[in-house]
N, C-alpha and C positions, 0 to 999 in steps of 0.2 A: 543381967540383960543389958548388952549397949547399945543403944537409940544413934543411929546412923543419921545425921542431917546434913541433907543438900542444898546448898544454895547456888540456885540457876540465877546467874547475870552475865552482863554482856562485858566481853573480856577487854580491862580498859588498863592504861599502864600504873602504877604505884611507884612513887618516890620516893627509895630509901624505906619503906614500912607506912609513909603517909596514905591518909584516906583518897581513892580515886578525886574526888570531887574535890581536892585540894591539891594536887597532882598535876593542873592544867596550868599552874604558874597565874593568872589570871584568875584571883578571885569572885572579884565582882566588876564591873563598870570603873567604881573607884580604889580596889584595893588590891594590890599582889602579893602571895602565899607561898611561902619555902621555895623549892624551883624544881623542874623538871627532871623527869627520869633521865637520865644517860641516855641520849641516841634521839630520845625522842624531840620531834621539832615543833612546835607552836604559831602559829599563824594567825591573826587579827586582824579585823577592822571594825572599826572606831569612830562612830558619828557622835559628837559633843553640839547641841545647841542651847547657849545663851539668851534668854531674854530679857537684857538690862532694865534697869526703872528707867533708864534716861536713854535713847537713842536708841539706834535700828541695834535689833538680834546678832549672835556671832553665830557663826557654821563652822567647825574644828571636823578635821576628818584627820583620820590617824591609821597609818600601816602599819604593824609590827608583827616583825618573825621574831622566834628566841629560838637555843638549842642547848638542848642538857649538855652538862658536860660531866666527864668520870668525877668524882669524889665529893660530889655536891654541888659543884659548879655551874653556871650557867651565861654568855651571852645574849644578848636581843639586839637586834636594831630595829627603828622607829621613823617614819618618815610623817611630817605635818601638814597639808594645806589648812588653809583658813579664805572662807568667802565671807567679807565685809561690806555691808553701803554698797554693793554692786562690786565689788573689788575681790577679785580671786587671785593668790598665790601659795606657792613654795614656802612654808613659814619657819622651818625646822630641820635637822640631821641628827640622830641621838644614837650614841653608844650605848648600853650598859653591860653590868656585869654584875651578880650576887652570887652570895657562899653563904651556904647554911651551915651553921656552925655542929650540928650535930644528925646521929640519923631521928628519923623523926619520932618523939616522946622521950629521949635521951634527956631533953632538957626542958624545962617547964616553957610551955607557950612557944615554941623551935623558933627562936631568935634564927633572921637571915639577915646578913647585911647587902645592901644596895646601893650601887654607884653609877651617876650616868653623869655624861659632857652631851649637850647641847650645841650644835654648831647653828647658830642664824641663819638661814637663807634670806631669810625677809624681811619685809620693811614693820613696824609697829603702828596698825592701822588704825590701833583704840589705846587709849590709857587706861592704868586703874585708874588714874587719880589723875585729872579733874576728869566727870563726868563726860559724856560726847557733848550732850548739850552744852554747858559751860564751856567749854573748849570751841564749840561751833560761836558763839556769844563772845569770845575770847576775838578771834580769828577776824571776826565781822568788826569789831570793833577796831582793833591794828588797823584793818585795812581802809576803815572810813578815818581815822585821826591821819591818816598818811595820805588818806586819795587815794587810793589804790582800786582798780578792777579786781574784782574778787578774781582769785586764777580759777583756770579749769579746773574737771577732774583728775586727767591724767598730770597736772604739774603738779596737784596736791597729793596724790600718791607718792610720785618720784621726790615731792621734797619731804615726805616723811622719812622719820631716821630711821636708821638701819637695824635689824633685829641682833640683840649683841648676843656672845656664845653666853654659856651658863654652865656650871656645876650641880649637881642632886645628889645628895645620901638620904638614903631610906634606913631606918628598921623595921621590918617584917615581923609580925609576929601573927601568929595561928594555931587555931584548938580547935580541936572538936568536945564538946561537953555532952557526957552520958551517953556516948553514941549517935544520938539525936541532932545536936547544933551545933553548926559548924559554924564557925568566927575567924574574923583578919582585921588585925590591925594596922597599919602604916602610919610613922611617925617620921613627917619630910622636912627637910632644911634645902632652899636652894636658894642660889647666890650668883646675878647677874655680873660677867667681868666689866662688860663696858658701859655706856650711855647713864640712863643716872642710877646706873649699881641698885636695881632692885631687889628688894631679899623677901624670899617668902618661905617661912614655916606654918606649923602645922598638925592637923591629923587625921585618917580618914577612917571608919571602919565599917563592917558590914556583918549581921548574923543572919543564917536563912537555917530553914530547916524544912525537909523534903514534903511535898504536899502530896505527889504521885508517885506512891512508894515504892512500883514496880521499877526496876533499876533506877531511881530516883531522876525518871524524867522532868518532873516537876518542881522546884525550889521556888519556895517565896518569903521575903525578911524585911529586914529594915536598913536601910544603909545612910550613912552622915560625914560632915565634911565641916573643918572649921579651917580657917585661913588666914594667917594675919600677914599683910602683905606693906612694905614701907621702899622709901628710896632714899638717895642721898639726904633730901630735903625732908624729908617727913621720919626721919626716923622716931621721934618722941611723941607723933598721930598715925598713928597708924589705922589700917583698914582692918575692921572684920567682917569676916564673910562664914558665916555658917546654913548651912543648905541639909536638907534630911526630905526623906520620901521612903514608898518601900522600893523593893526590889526584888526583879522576877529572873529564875533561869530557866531554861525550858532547853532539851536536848534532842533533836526530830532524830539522831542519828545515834550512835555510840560515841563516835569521834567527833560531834559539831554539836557546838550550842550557841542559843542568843539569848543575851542580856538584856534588859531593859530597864530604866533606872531612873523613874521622871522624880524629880527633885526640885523643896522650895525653900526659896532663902526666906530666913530667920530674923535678918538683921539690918538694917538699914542699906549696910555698903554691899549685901548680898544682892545676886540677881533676883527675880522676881521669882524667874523657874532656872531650871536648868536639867535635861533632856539626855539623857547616854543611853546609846544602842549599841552592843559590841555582839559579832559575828565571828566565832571563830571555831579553828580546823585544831587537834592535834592526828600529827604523824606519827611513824615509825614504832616498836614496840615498849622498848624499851624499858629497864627496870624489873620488877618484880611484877606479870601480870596477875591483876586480881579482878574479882568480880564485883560492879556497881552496883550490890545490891541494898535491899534497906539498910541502913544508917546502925541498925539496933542489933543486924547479924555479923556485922564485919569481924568481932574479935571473936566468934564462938569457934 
């Protein structure tokens, strides 16, 4: 006798043999997984809020489209504002581009590698390093040993320095364990060209595993972030910054889902909290269509 089983879900693209819900290029708030099916497009937005121990909050908003490409391939672009102290601009231009080295389970954990350039728009309105406060205590003091009228706002904008370009390589890596739990790792190196040469590596990752099993509308986990951040002058003190919270995905649509991802620093040089909401679309079909259904039915 053979027992015939149907699995009803909602038909969502598959990369290469990977799990739907890893399929979207965009793991979590903090982490990207293998890349996108061939054809198919991805579209983002991206609210980052900062609430330092010392000074006003940061606002990061972030646009990013990507698009599969044949053999494992994939581009994105990235566009950046940042609203500061009252101060809003153009903060960013980002390339990228990843190749997953294999189709997906080919290789244990499907290493992808990841590359993006950074073009500055904008001016750098915060420091890691010295705090806002120290910096503002810094600034007051110049200006009183000199006589000086403290300047406006708008003179102290325009005389801050300019945002310099940057380099990023990632490695990706992501699993699903037992059917059940899905995981991404990112391990980052990036390297400021100009101003004082900041370098920041790293690592970020995230496990979640489905709460609302019907086409896995529901995902809830845990996600973490370590950073050690230095510059010309501080290479042998460096900053760390490690931040952890859970994290939520929730999909109203087949094709759209939102992230949410409140997070609190660990560490002294960490912000207090730190706040990710990401909204995003996939298009076109692309790939190997399969069904998003529970986690536990996928390989029967």
């Amino acid at each position: 006798i053979e027992e015939q089983i149907v699995v009803t879900g909602e038909e969502v693209p598959s990369a290469y043999g990977a799990p739907p819900g890893i399929s979207r290029s965009r793991f979590s708030p903090l982490t990207n997984a293998y890349v996108l099916p061939p054809g198919a497009v991805y579209a983002g937005l991206i609210y980052e809020g900062d609430a330092f121990r010392h000074g006003p909050p940061d606002h990061l908003f972030t646009e990013e489209v990507e698009i599969g490409l044949p053999y494992r391939f994939g581009v994105a672009f990235e566009i950046a504002q940042e609203r500061f102290n009252g101060d809003f601009q153009n903060k960013s231009f980002s390339i990228e581009a990843r190749y997953a080295l294999a189709d997906w389970n080919k290789i244990p954990l499907n290493p992808t590698l990841f590359a993006e350039y950074k073009f500055g728009t904008g001016r750098i309105l915060h420091e890691e390093r010295p705090p806002e406060q120290a910096m503002a205590e810094e600034e007051l003091a110049r200006h009183s040993h000199l006589n000086l009228e403290p300047a406006d706002e708008g003179e102290m904008v325009e005389g801050k320095p300019k945002m310099p370009d940057a380099y990023e390589f990632r490695l990706l890596l992501s699993e699903d364990f037992g059917e059940r739990i899905e995981w991404a790792m990112n391990w980052f190196f990036e390297q400021e060209i100009g101003f004082d040469r900041g370098r920041e590596w790293g690592f970020a990752q995230s496990a979640v595993i489905p709460i609302w099993l019907e086409h896995e509308r529901l995902k809830a986990g845990v996600e973490m972030q370590y950073r050690n951040f230095t510059d010309k002058d501080t290479r042998a003190d460096p900053l760390h910054s490690f931040i952890i919270g859970p994290s939520i995905a929730w999909k109203p649509t087949p094709n759209t889902r939102i992230d949410v991802s409140p997070l609190f620093g660990c560490t002294d040089d960490s912000p207090r909290a730190q706040v990710f909401v990401v909204f995003s679309i996939l298009f076109g079909p692309g790939g190997e269509t399969g069904a998003e259904a529970p986690a536990s039915t996928r390989n029967r």
